[in-house]
N, C-alpha and C positions, 0 to 999 in steps of 0.2 A: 117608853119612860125616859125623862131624865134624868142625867147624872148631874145632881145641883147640887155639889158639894162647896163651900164659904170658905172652908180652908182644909188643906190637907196636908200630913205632915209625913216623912218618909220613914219608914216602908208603908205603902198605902196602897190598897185593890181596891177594884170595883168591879164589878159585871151585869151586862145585860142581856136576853133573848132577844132574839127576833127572825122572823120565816119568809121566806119568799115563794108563792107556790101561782104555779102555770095552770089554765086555764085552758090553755090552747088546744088543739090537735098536731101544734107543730114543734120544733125544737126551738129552747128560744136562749140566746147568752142574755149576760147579764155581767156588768160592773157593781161592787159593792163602794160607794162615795164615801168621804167624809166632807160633807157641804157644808161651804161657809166654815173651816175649819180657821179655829185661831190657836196657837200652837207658842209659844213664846220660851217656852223650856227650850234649854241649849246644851243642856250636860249630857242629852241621849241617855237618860234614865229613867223619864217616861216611854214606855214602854207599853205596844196593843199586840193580842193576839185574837184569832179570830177559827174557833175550831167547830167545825159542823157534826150537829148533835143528831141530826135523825136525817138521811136520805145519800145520797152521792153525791152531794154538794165538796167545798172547796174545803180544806185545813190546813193551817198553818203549822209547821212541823215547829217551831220556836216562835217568841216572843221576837218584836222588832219594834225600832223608835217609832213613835207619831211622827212623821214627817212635821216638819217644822215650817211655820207659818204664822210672821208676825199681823198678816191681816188678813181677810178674810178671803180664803181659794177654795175652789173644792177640789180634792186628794182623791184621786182612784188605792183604793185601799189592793184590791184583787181585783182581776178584767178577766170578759172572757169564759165565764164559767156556764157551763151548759147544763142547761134546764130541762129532761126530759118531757115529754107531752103530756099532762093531768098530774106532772110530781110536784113535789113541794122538799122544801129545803129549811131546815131548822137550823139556826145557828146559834154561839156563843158567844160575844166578844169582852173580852176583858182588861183592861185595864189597870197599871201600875206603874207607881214611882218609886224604885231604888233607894235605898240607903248605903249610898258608897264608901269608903273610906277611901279609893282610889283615884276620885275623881270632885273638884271644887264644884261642890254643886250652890253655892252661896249666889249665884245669878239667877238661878230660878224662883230666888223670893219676890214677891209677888207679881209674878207670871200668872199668865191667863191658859188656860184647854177648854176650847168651846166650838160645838158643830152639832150640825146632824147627821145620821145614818141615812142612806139614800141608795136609790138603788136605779141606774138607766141602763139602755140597751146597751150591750156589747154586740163583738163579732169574734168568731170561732179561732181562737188564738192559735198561732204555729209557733214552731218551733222548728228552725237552719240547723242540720247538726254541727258545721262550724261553729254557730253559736249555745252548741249544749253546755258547756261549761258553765253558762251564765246561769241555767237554769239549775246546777249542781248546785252552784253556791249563795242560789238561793234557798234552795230545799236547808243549808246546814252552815249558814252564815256564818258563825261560830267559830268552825274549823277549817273552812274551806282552803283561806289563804293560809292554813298552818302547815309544817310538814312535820310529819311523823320523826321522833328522834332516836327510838326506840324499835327494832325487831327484834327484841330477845323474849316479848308476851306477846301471845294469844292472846283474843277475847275469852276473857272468863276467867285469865290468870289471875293467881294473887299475887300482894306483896309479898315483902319478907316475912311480916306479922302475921303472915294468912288473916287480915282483917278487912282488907278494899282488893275490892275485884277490878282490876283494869279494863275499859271499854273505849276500846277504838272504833265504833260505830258509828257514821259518817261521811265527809267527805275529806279528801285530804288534798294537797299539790306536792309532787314530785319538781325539782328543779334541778339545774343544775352537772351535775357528771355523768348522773344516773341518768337523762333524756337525751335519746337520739337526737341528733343537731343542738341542742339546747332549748328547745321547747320549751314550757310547761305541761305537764298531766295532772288531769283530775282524776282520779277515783277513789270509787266506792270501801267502803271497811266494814268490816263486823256485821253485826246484825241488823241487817237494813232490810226496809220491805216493801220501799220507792223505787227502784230501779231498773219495774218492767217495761218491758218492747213486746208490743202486740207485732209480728211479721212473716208475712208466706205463708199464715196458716199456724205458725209456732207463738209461742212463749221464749223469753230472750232476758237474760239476766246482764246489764247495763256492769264490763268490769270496768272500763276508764274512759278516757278519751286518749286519742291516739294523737303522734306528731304530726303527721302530715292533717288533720283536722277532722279525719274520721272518729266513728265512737267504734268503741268492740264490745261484741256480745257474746256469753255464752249459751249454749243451747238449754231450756227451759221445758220441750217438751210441747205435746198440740194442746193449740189453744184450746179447746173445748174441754180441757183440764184444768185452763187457769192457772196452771204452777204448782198445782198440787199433785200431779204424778208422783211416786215414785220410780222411776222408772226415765229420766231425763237423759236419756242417752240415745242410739242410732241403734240397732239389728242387735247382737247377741256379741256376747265379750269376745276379742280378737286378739293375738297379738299385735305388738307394734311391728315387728320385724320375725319373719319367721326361721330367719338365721340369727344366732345369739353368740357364735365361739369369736367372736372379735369385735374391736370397740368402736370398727366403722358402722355397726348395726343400728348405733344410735343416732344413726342420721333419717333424719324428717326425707330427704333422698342422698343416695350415697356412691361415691365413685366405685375405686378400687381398692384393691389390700397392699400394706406395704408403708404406707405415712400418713401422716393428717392431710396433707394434697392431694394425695389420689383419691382420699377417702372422699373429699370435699370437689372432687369434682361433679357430683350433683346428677349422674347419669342414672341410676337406678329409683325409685320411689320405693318408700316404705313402703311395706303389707300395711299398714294402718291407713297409708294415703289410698295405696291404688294407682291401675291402669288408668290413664288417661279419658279411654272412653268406657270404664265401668257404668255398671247402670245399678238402680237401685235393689232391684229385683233378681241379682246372680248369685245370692246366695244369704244365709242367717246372718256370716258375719260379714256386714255390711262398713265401705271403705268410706271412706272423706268424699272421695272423687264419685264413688256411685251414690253417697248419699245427695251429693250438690247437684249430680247431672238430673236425679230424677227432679231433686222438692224445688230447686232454684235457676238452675238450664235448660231446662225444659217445662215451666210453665209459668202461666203467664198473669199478671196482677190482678184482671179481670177488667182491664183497659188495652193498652197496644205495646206494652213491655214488659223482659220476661224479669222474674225475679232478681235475676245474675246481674242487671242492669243498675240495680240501688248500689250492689259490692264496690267499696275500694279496691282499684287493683294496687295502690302503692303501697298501702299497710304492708307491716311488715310483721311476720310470725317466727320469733325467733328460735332457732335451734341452737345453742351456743355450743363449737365442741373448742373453743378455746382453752387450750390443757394446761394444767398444773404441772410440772418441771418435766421431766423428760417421757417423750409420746411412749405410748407401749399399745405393742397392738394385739398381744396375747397373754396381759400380764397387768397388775394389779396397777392403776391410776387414776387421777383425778380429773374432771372440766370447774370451767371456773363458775357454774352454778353451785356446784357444792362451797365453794366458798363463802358467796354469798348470802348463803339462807341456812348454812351452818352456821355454829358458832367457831367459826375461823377450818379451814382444810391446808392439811399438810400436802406438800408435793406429790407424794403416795394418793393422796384419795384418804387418808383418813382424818378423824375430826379430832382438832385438839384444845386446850382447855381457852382459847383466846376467844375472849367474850366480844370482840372489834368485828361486826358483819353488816351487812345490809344489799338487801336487792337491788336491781337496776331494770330498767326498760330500754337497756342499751346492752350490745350483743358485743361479747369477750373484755370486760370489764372486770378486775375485783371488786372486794366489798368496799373500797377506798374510791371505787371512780377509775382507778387507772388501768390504763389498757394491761394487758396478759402479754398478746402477740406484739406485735412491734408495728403492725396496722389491724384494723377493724377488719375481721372478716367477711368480705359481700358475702360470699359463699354461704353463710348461718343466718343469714336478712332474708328469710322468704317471704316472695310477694311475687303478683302476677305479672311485673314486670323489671324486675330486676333480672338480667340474663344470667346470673352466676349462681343465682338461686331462684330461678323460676318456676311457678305452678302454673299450673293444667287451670286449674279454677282456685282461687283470693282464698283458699279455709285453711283453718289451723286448728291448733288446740292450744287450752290455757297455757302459759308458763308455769314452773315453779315459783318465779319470781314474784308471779301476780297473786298468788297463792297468797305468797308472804303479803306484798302488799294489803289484800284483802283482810287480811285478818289472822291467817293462818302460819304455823311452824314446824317447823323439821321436827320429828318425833315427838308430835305433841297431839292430843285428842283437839279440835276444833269443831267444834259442837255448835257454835256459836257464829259462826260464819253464813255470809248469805250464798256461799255458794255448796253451801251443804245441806241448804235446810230448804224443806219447799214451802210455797209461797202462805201457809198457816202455821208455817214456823215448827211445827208439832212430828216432824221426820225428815229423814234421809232424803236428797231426793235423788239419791240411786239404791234403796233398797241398801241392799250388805255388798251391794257391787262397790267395786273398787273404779278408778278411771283416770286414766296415761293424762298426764301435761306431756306436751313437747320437749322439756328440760334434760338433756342428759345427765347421770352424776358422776360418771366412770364408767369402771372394771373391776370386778372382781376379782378374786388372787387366781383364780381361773381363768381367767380373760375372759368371762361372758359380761357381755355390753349391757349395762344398767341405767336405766332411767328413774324419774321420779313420777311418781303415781298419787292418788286422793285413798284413801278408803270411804267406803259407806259405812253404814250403820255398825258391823263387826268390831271398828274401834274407830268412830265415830270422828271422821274427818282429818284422823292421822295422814301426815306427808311423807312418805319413807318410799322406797326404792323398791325395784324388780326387774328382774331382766327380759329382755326385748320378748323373748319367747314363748313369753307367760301369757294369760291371759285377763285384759280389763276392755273396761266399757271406753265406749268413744263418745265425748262430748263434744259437737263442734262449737267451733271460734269463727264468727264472720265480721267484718268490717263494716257498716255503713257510711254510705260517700258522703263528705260533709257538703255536698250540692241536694242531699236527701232533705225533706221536709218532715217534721212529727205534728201530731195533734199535741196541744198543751194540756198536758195533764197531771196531777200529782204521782204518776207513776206505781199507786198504790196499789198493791194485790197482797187483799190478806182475805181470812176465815170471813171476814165482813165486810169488804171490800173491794172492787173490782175497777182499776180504775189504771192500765197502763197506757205508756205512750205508744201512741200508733202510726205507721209509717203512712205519707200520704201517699197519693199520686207522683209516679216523679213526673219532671219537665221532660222535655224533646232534649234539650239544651245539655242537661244534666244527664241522660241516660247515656250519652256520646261521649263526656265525661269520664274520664280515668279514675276521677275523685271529683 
């Protein structure tokens, strides 16, 4: 049908159906056109969206301008989108012009919108994870260039009024103090449910993009679950360190006793990491290092490389024990994560009324950006080749930091986050288990070494502390090299929905690659 409207006046909608359905025996793309499109609005408040009503076809997560076009082009709207064999693809697309008070829209009088809907072959879109970014912020245009100004709410806070619930759902950028080297980072907030990675077999929840151009993922669980386990975690609850009376325990690996250099000399590995050549199979509770040798070092894509070959080895998994005023190695202190994703930390280790915080993706920082120690510690930068904090094999576990970034806060239920909730939204997806970030927060007035933890379902996403000796779930953290390739996809996995990105084949070029 056409949209033959004579005059339209603002605010003004329109909408139309229409299907595209295969015939074939084979897999076929498709680009949706706007042919012959004449477009002469300039204020960017005509406005299409294009959401699929019945099948696995493509949706637009927001409205976006009609590409503008004072004579006649044809406009690839969406490319790329793949066509199962005998499916068919219902769509919506609709149509509207703004009423802004922000913006002179007084040039759009009598402008022309006129085309057709059209539909020609495509080819199977990729996706560089260097250039994942691009695809964030298309998914959430809106927010994407914005950064967060605010970590004192959860999603699902209220205001003052308890009348608006605040929703950091989305994409965000990090810049600035908080980014190792000064990068940019994109990631993920709130309750999102675009952000899967089909890989090795797992399910993979997309938390950012990383500085040196990798993306990081946490563990999701086997794919033949889809995301809806309960259960998103490695072997049976472990501790992190099976010594706890001192606050070198909190190292991801850890020197000697005696000061924060011995501690950081990096010679021993957590109980949580593991032996070196652990394997997957030596016991319930299973390490980082035996989980990666079995599922990623030892087997193979079902081409001519092994898993381990997609991993960044320059990521960096930060352990921060950058300390808050004077070290104590059997007596009550702070690191400078507790700073940041409290609401302000006293030299002590404990939390005081200063509402001034925020996370960093940069290792011995305050909430302010400024360094702690008087240089940045290598030592707390693990990655698989950095020599002063070197791993066996590239894995980690979440941050606190990212925690906060995502959505989540210090003593608060986060319900509401995509890293608590499995992929129908509808639970935990660690049951009532709890599960260790890498983040140290201190010492207790005892001297046992405490870290920062998730809970499950029992209080519902809370970020609070426990000490090394305890026991929680292991979710791994992996990297992908930004020389990897994805399928382009919307990413989506929900109750209705099946649709993440998938790692492809890597190159020869790229497996040899460090990143």
């Amino acid at each position: 049908e056409e949209i033959n409207e004579l005059e339209i006046e603002a605010p003004w909608e329109t909408s139309k159906t229409f299907s595209v359905e295969s015939k074939s025996p084979d897999i076929f793309y498709y680009n949706i056109v706007l042919q012959d499109l004449i477009n002469g609005f300039t204020s960017n408040t005509l406005e299409y969206k294009i959401t699929c009503t019945n099948g696995d076809g493509y949706s637009m997560e927001e409205y976006a301008p009609v590409p503008s076009s004072p004579e006649k082009s044809d406009q690839i709207l969406i490319e790329g989108i793949e066509l199962k064999p005998k499916a068919a693809h219902t769509y919506k697309i609709e149509f509207r012009y703004l009423n802004s008070e922000d913006i002179d829209q007084s040039d759009d009088m009598g402008e022309t919108l006129s085309g057709s809907l059209y539909i020609t072959k495509g080819e199977k879109k990729e996706i560089l994870v260097a250039d994942f970014y691009k695809k964030m912020k298309e998914q959430y245009p809106s927010t994407a260039d914005t950064e967060r100004q605010h970590f004192d709410q959860t999603v699902g806070d209220h205001d003052e009024d308890d009348t608006e619930s605040y929703d950091y759902s989305g994409v965000y950028k990090e810049t600035g103090n908080f980014i190792e080297k000064g990068k940019d980072v994109y990631y993920y907030s709130g309750n999102i449910t675009n952000n899967w990675v089909s890989f090795a077999g797992f399910y993979w929840r997309i938390i950012r993009t990383n500085e040196d151009g990798s993306v990081r993922l946490l563990f999701g669980g086997p794919a033949e679950d889809k995301g809806n386990s309960t259960e998103q975690y490695i072997g049976s609850p472990r501790t992190y360190n099976g010594t706890r009376d001192d606050t070198m325990y909190v190292g991801f690996k850890y020197g000697n006793l005696g000061s924060l250099n011995s501690n950081r000399e990096n010679t021993n590995n957590a109980s949580i990491l593991g032996l070196k050549d652990d394997t997957h199979d030596s016991g319930s509770e299973v390490t980082l290092n035996g989980w990666y040798n079995q599922n990623l070092k030892n087997k193979y894509d079902g081409h001519s490389h092994i898993w381990d070959s997609y991993i960044s080895k320059t990521a960096i998994y930060c352990n921060d024990r950058a300390h808050l005023g004077t070290y104590q190695s059997k007596s009550r202190m702070g690191y400078a994560t507790a700073q940041r994703i409290t609401t302000g930390a006293r030299p002590d280790g404990g939390v005081s009324s200063d509402s001034l915080f925020h996370p960093s993706y940069k290792c011995g920082v305050d909430y302010e950006g400024d360094l702690i120690e008087n240089l940045q510690a290598d030592e707390d930068k693990f990655s698989g080749l950095n020599e002063k904090a070197n791993l066996e094999n590239s894995i980690g576990l979440i941050t606190a930091d990212e925690i906060s970034y995502a959505g989540g806060k210090y003593n608060t239920q986060s319900s509401k986050t995509y890293y608590y909730l499995t992929a129908d939204g509808s639970q935990s997806a660690t049951g009532t288990n709890c599960w260790w970030t890498m983040s140290p927060f201190g010492a207790a007035v005892d001297g046992w070494a405490l870290m920062l933890r998730v809970y499950g379902s029992d209080r519902s996403g809370y970020l609070s502390t426990d000490n090394v000796g305890n026991v929680n779930s292991v979710r791994p953290v992996i990297s992908l090299k930004s020389c990897v390739t994805l399928s382009d996809a919307s990413g989506e996995v929900t109750a209705d929905k099946n649709d993440p990105f998938e790692v492809l084949p890597i190159s020869e070029e790229c497996a040899s690659a460090n990143n």
